[in-house]
C-alpha positions in Angstrom: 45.9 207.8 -66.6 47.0 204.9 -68.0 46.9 202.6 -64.7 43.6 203.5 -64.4 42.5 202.4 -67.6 44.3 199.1 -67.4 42.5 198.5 -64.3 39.2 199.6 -65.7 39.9 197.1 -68.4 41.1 194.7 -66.3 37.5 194.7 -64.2 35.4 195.1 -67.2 37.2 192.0 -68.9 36.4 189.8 -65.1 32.9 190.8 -64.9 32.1 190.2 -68.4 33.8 186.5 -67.6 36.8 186.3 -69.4 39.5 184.5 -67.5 42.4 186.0 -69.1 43.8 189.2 -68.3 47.0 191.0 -69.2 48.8 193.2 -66.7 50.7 196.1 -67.3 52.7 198.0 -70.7 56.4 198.3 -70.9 58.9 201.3 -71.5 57.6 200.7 -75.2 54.0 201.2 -74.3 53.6 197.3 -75.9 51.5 195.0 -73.5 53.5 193.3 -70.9 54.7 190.0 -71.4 53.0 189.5 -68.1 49.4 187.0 -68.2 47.2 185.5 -65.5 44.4 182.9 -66.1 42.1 181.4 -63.8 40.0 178.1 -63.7 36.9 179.8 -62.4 35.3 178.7 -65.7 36.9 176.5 -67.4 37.2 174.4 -64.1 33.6 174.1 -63.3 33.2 170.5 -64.0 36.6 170.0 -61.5 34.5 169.3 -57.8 36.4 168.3 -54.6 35.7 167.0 -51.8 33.1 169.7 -50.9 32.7 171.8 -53.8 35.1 173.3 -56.5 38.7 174.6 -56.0 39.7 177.4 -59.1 43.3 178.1 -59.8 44.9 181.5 -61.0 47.9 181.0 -62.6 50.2 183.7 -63.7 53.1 183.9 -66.0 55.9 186.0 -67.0 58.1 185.9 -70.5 55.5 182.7 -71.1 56.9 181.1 -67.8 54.7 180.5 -64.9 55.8 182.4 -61.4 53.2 181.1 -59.5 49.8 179.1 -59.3 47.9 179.8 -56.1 44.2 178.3 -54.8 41.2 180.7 -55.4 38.4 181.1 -53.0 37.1 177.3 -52.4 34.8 175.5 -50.0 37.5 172.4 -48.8 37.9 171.8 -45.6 41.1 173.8 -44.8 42.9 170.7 -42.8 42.8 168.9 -46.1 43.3 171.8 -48.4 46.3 172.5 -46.3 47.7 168.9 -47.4 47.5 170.1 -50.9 49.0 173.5 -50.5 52.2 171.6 -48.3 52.8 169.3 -50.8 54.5 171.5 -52.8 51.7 170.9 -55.9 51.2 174.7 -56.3 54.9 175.2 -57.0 56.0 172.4 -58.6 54.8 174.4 -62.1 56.8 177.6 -61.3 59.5 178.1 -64.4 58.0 176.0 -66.8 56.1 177.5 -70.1 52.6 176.0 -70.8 53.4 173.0 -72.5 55.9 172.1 -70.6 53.9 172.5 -67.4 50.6 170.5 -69.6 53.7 167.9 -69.7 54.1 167.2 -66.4 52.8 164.5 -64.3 51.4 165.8 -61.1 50.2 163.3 -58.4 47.6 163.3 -55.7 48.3 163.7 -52.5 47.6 161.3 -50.2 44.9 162.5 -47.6 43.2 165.0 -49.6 43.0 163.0 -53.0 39.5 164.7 -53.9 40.9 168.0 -53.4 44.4 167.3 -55.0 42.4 165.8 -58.0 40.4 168.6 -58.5 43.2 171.1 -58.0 45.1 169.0 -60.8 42.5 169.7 -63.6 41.9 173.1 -62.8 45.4 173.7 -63.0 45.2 171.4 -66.7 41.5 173.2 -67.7 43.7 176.6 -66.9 46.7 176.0 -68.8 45.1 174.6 -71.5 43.3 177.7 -72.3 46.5 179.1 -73.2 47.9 176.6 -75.7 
């Protein structure tokens, strides 16, 4: 019963366009020190080379585990550049500010895509500061 009121939440909270959703309770029944965030709004102004490219990054204990590439309109030969490059995990065990911190570069034959990537990754995070 209460999985499938967390996920009832968890779909009410995305289609009312919130980008912020917490997963799961512990043995306490306390929320889950488990949070993912997306660029998909505050993003918008973040455009590519064709179009925009929304992040969701997740984090665990306030460290992120992963940032990964939402549904996006870049050509995948040069999208694939940025997801090679290492740029999605380079963020993976830092806490927000550190991550805010960090200087992330371009990457060289996709710099539209890379740049956009950049600040919705940055328009993400700093939703959570």
């Amino acid at each position: 019963m209460k999985k499938l009121v967390l996920i009832i939440a968890a779909v009410l909270a995305l289609s009312f366009g919130t980008s912020r959703v917490i997963i799961g309770r512990n043995a306490s029944d306390k929320p889950a020190d488990t949070l993912k965030v997306n660029s998909v709004e505050s993003g918008k102004k973040f455009i590519g080379f064709n179009g925009r490219t929304p992040v969701e990054i997740a984090l665990v204990n306030g460290r992120i585990v992963y940032v990964k590439a939402l549904q996006n309109t870049e050509t995948p030969a040069y999208f694939n550049l940025v997801k090679e490059s290492g740029l999605f995990e380079k963020l993976n065990g830092l806490t927000v500010n550190e991550a805010l911190a960090t200087e992330l570069d371009a990457v060289s034959g996709a710099t539209y895509s890379s740049e956009a990537v950049i600040g919705n990754i940055r328009a993400a995070l700093s939703e959570l500061e």
